[in-house]
GUNUNU-888221 format. One record per atom (N, C-alpha, C): x, y, z; residue number from 1; residue in one letter; atom name. Coordinates in pm, whole numbers, plus 50000, padded with zeros to 5 digits. Example, Ala and Ser with C-alpha at 12.3 -4.5 7.8 and 13.67 -1.06 7.14 Angstrom:
residues 2
      px      py      pz     k   r    a
   51319   49431   50780     1   A    N
   51230   49550   50780     1   A   CA
   51320   49670   50780     1   A    C
   51285   49775   50708     2   S    N
   51367   49894   50714     2   S   CA
   51290   50003   50787     2   S    C
end
This chain:
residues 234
      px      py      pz     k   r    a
   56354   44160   71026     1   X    N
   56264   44091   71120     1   X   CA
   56341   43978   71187     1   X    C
   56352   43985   71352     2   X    N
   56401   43849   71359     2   X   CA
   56315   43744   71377     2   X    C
   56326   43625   71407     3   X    N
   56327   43459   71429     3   X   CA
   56232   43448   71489     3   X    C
   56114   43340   71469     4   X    N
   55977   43362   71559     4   X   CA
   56040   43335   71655     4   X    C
   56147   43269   71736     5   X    N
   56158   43180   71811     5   X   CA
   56223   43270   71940     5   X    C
   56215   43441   71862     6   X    N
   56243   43561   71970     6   X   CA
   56114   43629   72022     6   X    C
   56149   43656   72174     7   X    N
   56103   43714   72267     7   X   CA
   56096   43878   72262     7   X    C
   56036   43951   72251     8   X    N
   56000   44080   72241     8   X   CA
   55939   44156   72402     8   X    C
   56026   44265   72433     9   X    N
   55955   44294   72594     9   X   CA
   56022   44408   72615     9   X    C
   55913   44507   72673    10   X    N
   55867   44615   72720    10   X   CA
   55838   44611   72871    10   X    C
   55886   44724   72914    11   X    N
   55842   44743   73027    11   X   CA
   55794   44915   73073    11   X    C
   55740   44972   73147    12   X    N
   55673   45133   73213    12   X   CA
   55672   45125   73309    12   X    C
   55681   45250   73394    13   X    N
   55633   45232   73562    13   X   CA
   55513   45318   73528    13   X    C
   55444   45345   73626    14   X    N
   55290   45380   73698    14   X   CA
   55328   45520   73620    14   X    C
   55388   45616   73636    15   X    N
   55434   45753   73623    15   X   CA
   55419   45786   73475    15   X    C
   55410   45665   73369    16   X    N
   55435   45683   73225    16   X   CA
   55291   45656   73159    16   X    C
   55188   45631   73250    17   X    N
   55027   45571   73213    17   X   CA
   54961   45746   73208    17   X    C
   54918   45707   73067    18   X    N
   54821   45814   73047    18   X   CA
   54696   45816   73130    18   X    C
   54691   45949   73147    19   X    N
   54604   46038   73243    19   X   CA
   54450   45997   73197    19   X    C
   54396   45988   73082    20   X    N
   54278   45931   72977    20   X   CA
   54284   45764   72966    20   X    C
   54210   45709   72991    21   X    N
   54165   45579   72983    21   X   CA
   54089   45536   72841    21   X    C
   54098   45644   72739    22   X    N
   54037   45624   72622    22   X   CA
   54088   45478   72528    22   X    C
   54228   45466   72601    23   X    N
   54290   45350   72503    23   X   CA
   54208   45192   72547    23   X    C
   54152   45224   72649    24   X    N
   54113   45058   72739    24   X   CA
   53939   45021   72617    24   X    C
   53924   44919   72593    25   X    N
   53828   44800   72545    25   X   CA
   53706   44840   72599    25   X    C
   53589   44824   72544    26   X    N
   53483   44768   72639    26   X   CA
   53491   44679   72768    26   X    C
   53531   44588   72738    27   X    N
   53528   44482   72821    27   X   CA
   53663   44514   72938    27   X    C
   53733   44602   72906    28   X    N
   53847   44623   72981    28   X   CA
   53805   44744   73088    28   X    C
   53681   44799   73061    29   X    N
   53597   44971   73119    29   X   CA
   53565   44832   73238    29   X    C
   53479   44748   73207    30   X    N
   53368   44638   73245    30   X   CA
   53467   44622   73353    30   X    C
   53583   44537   73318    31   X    N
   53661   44456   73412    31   X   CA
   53713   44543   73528    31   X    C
   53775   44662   73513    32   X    N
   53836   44772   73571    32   X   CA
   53685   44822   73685    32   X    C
   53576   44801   73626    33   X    N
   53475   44912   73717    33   X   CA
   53475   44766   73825    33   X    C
   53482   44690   73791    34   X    N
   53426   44590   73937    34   X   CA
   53613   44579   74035    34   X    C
   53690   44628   73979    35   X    N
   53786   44607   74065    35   X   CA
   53808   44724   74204    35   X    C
   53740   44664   74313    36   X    N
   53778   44813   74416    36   X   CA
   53862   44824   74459    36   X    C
   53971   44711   74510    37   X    N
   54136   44739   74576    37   X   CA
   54210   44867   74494    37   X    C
   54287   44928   74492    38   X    N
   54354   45051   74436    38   X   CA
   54429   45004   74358    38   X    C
   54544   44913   74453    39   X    N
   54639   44867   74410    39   X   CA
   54629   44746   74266    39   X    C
   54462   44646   74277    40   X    N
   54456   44555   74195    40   X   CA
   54448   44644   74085    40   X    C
   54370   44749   74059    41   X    N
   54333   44892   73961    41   X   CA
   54438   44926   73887    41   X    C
   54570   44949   73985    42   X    N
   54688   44991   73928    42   X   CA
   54739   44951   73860    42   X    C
   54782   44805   73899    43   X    N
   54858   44696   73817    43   X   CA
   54743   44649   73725    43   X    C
   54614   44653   73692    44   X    N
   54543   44650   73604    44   X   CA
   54530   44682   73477    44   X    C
   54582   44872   73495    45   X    N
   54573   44926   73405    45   X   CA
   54712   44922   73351    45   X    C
   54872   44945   73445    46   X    N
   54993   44970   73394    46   X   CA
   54980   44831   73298    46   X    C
   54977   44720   73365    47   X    N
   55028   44618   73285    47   X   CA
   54923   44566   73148    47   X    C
   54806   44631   73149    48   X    N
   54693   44609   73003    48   X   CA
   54747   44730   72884    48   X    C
   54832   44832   72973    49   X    N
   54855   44967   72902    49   X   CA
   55000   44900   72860    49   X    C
   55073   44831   72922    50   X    N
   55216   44814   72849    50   X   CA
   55181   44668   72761    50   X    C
   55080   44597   72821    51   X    N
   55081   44477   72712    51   X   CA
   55055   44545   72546    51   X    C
   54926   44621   72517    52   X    N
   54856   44658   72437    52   X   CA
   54988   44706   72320    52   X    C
   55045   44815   72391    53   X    N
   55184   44901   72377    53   X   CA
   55260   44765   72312    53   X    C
   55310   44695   72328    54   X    N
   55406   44545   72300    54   X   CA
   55288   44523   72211    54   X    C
   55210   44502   72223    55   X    N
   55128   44396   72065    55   X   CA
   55134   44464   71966    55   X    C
   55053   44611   72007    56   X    N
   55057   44739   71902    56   X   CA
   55150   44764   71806    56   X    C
   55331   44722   71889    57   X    N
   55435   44750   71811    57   X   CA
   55509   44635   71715    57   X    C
   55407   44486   71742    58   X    N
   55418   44389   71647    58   X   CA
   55346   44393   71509    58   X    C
   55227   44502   71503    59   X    N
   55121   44473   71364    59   X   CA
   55164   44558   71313    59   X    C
   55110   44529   71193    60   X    N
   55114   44591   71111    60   X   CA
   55012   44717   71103    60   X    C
   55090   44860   71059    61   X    N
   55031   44976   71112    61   X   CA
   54966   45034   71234    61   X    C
   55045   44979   71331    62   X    N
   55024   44983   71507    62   X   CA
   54867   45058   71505    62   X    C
   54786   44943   71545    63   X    N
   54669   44970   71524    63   X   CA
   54623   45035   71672    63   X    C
   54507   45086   71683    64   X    N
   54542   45198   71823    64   X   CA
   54478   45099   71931    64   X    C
   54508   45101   72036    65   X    N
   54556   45028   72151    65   X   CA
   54372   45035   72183    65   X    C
   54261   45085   72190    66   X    N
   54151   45075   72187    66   X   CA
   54096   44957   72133    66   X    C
   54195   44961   71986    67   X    N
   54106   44843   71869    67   X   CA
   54176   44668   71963    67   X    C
   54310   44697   72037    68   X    N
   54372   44563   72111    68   X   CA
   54277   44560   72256    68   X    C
   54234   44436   72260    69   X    N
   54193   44405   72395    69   X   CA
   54262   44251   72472    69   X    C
   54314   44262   72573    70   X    N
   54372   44181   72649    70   X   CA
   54257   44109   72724    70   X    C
   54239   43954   72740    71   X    N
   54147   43921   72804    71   X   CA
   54199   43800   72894    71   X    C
   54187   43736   72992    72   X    N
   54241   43670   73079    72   X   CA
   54199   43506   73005    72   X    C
   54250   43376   72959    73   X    N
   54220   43282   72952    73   X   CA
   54142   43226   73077    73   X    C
   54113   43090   73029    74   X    N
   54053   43011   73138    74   X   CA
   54176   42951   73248    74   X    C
   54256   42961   73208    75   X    N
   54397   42916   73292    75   X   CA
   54455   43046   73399    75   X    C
   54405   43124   73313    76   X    N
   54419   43279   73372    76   X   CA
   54567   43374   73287    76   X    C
   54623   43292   73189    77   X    N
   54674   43356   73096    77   X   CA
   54604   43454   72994    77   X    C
   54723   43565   73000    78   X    N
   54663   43666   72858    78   X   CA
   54658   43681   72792    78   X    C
   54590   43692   72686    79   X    N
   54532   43660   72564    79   X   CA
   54505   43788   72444    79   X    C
   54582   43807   72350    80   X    N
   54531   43933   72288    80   X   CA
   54424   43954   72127    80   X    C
   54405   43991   72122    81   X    N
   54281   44024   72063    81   X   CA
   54240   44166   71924    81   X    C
   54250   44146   71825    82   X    N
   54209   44262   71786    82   X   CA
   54096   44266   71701    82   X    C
   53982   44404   71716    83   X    N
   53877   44404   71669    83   X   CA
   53818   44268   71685    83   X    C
   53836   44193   71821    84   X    N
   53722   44116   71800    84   X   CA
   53819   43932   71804    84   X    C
   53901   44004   71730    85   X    N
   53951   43858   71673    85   X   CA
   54124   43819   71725    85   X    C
   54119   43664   71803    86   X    N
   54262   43634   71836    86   X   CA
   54386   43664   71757    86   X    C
   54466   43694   71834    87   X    N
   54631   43738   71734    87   X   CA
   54721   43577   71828    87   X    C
   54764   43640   71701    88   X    N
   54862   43503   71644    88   X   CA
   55002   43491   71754    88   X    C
   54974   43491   71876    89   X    N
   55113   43520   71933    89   X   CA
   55043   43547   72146    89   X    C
   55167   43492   72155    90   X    N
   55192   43473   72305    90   X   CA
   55236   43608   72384    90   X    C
   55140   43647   72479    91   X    N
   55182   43717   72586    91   X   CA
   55191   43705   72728    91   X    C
   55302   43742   72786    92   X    N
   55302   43760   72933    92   X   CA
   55275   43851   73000    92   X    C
   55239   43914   73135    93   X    N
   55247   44013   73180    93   X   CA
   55287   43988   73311    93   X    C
   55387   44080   73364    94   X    N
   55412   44063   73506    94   X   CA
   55377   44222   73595    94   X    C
   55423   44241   73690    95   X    N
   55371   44379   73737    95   X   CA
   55483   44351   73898    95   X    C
   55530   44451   73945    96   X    N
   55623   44479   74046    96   X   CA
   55633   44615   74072    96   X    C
   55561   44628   74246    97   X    N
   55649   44826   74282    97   X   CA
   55609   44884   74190    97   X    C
   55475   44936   74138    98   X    N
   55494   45070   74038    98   X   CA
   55558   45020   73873    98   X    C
   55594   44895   73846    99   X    N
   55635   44865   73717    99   X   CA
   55589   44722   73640    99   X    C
   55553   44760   73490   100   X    N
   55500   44624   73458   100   X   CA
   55571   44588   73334   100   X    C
   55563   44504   73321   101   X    N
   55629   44429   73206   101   X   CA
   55522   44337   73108   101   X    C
   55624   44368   72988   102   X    N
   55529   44255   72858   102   X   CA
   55607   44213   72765   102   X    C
   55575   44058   72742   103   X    N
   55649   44037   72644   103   X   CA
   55523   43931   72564   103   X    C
   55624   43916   72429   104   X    N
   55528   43871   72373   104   X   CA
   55659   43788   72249   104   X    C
   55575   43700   72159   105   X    N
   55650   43580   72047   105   X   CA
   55540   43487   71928   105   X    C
   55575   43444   71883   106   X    N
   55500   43414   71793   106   X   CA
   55448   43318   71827   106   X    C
   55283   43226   71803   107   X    N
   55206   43181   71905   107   X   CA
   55254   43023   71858   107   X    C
   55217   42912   71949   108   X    N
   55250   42813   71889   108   X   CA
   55402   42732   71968   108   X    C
   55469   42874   72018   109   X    N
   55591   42895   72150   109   X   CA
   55522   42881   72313   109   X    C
   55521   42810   72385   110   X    N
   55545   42886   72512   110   X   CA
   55652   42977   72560   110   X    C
   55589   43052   72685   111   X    N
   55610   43195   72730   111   X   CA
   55601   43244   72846   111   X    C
   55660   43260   72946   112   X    N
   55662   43327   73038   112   X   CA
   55710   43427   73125   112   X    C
   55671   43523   73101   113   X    N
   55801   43637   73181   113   X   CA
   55777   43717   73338   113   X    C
   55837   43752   73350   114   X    N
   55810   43777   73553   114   X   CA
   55942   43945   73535   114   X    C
   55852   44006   73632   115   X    N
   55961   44122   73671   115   X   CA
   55974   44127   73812   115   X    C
   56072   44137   73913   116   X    N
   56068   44139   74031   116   X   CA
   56153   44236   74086   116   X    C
   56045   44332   74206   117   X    N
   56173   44461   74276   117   X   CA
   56257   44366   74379   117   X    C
   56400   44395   74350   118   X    N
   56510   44323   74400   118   X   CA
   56479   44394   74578   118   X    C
   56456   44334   74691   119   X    N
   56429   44387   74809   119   X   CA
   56464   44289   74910   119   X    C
   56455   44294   75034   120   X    N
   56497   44190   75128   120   X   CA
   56413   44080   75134   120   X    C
   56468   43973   75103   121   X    N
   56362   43829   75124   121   X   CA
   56358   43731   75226   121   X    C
   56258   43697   75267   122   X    N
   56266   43557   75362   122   X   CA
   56355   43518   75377   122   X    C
   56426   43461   75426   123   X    N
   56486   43291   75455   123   X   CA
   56354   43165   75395   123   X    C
   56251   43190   75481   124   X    N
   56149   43096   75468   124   X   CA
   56075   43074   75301   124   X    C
   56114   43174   75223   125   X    N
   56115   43166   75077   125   X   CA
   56156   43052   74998   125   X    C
   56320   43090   75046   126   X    N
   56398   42988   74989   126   X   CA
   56375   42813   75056   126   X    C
   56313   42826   75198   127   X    N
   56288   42712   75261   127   X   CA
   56195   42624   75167   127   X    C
   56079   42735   75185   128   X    N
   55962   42659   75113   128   X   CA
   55913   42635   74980   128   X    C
   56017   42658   74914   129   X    N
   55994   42671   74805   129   X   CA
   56155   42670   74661   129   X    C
   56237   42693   74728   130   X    N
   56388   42647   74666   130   X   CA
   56411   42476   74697   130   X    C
   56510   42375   74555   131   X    N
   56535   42327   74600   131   X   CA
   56643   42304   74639   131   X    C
   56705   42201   74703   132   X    N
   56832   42185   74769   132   X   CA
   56947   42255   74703   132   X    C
   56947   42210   74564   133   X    N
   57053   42322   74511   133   X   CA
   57033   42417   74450   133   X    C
   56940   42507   74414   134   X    N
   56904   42639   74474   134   X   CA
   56926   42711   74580   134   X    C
   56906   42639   74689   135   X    N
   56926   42720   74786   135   X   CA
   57072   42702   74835   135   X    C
   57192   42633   74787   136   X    N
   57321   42582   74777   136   X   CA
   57383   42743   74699   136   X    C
   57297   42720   74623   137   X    N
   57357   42823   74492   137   X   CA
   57360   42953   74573   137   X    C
   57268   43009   74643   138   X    N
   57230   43091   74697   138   X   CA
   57289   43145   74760   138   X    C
   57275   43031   74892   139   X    N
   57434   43048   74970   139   X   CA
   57539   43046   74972   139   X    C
   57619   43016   74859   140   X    N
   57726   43020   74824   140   X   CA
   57760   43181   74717   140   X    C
   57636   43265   74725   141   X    N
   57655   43438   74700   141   X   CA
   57688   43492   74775   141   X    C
   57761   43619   74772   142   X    N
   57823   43692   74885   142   X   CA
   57709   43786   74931   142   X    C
   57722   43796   75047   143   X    N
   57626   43818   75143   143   X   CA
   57508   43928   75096   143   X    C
   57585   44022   75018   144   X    N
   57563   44184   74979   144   X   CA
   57491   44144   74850   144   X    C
   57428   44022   74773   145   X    N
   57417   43982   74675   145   X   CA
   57306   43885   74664   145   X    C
   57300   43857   74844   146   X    N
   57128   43730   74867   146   X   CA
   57046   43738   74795   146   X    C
   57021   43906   74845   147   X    N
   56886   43899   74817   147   X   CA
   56816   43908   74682   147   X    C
   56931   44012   74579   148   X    N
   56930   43969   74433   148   X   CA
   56941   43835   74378   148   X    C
   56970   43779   74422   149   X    N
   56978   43616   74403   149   X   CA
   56886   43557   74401   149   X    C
   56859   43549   74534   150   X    N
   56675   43490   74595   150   X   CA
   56604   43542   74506   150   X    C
   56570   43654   74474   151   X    N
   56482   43729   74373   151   X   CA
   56521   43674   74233   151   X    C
   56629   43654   74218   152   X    N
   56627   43558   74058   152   X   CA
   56580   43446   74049   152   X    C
   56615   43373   74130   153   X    N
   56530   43241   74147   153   X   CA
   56404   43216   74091   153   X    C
   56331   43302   74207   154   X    N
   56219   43283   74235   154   X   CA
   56124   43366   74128   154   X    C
   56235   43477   74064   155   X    N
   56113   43520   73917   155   X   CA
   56168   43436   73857   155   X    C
   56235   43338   73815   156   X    N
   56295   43248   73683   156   X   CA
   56174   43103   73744   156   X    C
   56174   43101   73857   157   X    N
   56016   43002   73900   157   X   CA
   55901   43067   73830   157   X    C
   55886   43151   73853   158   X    N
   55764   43220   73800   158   X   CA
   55755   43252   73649   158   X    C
   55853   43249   73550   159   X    N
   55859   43259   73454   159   X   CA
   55822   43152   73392   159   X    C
   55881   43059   73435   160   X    N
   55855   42912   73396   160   X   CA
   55723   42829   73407   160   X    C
   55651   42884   73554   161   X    N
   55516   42818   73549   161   X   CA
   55426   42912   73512   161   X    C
   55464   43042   73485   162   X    N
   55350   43141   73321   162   X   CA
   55403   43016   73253   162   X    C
   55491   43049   73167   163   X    N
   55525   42956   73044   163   X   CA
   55442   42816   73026   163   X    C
   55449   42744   73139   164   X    N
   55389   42569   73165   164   X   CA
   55188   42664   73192   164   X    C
   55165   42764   73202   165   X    N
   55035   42841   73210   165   X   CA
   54966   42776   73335   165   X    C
   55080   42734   73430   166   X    N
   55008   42679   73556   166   X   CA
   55029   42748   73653   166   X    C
   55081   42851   73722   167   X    N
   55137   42907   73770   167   X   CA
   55107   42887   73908   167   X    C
   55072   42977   74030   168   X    N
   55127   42899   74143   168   X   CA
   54999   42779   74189   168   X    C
   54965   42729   74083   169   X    N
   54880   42612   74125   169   X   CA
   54991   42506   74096   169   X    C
   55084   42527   74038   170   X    N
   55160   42385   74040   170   X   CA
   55308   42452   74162   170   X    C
   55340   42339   74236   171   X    N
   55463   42348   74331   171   X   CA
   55599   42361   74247   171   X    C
   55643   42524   74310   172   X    N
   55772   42570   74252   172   X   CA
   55845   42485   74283   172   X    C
   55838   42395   74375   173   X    N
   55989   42320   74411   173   X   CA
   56020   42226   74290   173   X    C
   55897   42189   74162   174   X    N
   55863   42089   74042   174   X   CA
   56005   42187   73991   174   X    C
   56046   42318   73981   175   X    N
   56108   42365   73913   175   X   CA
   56237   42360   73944   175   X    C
   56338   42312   73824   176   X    N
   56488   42346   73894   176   X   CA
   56566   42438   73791   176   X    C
   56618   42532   73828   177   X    N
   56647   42668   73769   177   X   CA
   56781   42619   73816   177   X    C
   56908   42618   73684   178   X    N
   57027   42627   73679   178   X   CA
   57086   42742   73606   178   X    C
   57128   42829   73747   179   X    N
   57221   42934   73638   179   X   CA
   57381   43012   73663   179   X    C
   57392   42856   73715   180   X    N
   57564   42887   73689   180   X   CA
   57667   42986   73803   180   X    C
   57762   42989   73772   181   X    N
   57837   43146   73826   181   X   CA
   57736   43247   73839   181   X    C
   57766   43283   73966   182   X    N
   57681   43410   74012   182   X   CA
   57773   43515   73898   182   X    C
   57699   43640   73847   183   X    N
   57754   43731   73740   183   X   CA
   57682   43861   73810   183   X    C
   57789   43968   73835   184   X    N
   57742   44111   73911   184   X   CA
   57646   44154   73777   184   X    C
   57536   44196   73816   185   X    N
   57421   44279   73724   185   X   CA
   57499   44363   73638   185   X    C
   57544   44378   73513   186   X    N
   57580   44485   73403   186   X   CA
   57496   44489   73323   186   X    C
   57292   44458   73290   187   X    N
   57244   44497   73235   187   X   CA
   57228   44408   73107   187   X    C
   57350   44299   73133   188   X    N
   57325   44244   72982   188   X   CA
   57231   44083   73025   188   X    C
   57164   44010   72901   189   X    N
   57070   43952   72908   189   X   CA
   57153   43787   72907   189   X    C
   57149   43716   72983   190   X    N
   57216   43601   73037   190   X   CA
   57107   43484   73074   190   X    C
   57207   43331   72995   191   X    N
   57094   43214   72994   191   X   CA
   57065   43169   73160   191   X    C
   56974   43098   73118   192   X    N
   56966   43016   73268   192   X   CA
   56918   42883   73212   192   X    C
   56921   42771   73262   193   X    N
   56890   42658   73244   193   X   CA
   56725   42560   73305   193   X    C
   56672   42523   73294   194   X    N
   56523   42477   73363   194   X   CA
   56489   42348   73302   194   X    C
   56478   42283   73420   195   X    N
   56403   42123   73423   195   X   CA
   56295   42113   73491   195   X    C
   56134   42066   73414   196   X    N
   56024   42041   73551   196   X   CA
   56005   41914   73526   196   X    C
   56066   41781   73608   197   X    N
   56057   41654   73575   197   X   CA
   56138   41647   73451   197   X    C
   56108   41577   73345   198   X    N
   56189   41541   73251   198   X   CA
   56162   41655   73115   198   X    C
   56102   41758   73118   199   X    N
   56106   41849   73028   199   X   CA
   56179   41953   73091   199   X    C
   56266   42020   72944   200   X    N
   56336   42127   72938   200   X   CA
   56335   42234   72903   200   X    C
   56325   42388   72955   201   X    N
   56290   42484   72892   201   X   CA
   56432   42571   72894   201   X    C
   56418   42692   72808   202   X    N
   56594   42780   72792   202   X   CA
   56469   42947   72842   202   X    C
   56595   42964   72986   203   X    N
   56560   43059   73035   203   X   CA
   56662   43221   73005   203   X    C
   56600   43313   73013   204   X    N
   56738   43467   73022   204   X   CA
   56669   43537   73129   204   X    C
   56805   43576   73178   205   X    N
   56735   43680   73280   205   X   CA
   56850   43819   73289   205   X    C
   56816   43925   73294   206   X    N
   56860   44052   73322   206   X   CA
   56883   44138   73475   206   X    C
   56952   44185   73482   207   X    N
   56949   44289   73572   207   X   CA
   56893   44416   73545   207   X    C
   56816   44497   73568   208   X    N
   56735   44640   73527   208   X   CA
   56757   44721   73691   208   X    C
   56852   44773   73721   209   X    N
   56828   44908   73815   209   X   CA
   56814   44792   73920   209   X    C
   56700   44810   73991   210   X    N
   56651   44766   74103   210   X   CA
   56576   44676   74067   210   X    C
   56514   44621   73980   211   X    N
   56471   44474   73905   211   X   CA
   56561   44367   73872   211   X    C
   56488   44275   73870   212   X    N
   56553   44167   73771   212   X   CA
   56407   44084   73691   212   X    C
   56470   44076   73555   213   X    N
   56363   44019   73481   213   X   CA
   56427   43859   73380   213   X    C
   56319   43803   73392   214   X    N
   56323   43710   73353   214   X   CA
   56210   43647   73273   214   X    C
   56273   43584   73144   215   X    N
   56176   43526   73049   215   X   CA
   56220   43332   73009   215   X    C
   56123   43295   72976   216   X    N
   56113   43138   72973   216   X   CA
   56065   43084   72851   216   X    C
   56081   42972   72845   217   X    N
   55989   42937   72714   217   X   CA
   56075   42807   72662   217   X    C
   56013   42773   72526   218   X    N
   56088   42660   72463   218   X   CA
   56152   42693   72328   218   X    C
   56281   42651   72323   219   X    N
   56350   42755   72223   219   X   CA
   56396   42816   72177   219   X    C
   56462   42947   72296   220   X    N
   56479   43042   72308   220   X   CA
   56585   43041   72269   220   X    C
   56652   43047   72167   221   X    N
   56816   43065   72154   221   X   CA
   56864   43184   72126   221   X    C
   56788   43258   72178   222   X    N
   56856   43442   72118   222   X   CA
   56768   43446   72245   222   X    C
   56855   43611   72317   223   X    N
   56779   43696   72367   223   X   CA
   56729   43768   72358   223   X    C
   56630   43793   72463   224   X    N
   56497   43906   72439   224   X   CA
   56565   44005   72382   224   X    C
   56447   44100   72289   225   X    N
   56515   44203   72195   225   X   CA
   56399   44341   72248   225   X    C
   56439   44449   72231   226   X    N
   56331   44559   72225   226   X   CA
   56218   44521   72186   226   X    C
   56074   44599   72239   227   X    N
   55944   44593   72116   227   X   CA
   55968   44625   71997   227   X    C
   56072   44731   72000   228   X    N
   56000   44818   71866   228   X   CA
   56078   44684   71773   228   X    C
   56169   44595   71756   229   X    N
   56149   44503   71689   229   X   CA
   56110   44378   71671   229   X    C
   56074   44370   71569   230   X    N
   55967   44276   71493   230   X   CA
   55949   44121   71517   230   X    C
   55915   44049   71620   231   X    N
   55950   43929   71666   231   X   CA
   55824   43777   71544   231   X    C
   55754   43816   71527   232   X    N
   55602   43763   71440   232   X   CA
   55648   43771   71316   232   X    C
   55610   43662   71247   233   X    N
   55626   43654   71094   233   X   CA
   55487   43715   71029   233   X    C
   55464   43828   70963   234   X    N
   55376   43879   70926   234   X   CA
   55313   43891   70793   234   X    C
end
């Protein structure tokens, strides 16, 4: 088992969601019937179907994803649940293009994780919302490399204000994301640094294909590991 103080995360695209909705909650039938956009539906179900999947593979005797229910806090963080009753541990969920992500740690940690499809971005992104040296950092990537860049940023922002559970109600620019030498994507899981005012959080972020993912929190001195191992002291 490792270290509470590790991050556990999963990710699926749309293509890997069972065809049967038998695994979803009461309250998750409830939430799903009032949603009419397609798209809110989608990312509804991928990312409640990969959270459940990530909690499932923390308990003991992966209890069936019916008996886990995900419910939104008052902050609008997610919250997991079994038979009824809170579990002991922190989850994120992000959702991007057809793919969602979950991670999860032992509760008592903050947590935040973000997945983002690497694609062409603003200028006005980085304007409104990078600060000065962020957007230094940025520009100083080779050209063929922006826009993966910009996209790290700005999910390592988003990771951080899940984590702080304020998310875009508080101003990304509060965030300053240090991460060094630009490093070509090989898949492996790499720190980043974060200050909001005078608190400090320890960030990692990855390259995945056409993603980049990123997780946050306080603590973090190992990187994220697979679900299937054991992050919760049980």
């Amino acid at each position: 088992m490792t270290g509470t103080g590790t991050v556990a995360w999963w990710t699926a695209t749309a293509g890997e969601l069972p065809r049967d909705l038998d695994w979803l909650a009461d309250d998750e039938r409830a939430r799903l019937a009032g949603l009419a956009v397609a798209k809110r539906r989608a990312d509804f179900l991928l990312g409640r179907w990969i959270a459940k999947r990530a909690v499932a593979a923390q308990w003991p005797g992966a209890p069936p994803l019916s008996a886990i229910a995900i419910r939104a806090a008052a902050d609008g963080a997610p919250e997991a649940f079994l038979a009824g009753a809170p579990l002991p541990l922190v989850l994120s969920i992000s959702h991007s293009a057809g793919r969602a992500l979950a991670a999860v740690r032992a509760a008592g940690s903050a947590l935040g994780a973000d997945l983002e499809r690497v694609e062409p971005r603003s200028p006005l992104l980085v304007d409104d919302f990078f600060r000065d040296d962020e957007a230094a950092w940025v520009a100083a990537c080779a050209a063929a490399e922006r826009d993966r860049a910009i996209t790290l940023v700005w999910s390592a922002k988003e990771s951080v204000l899940k984590a702080r559970r304020s998310g875009l109600r508080e101003d990304p620019r509060r965030v300053r994301v240090e991460l060094g030498a630009w490093v070509p994507g090989d898949g492996a899981w790499r720190r980043f640094a974060v200050r909001v005012d005078d608190a400090a959080l320890d960030g990692w972020w990855r390259d995945d294909a056409d993603y980049v993912v990123t997780v946050a929190g306080d603590a973090l001195a190992a990187p994220p590991v697979a679900c299937g191992e054991h992050v919760l002291d049980r």
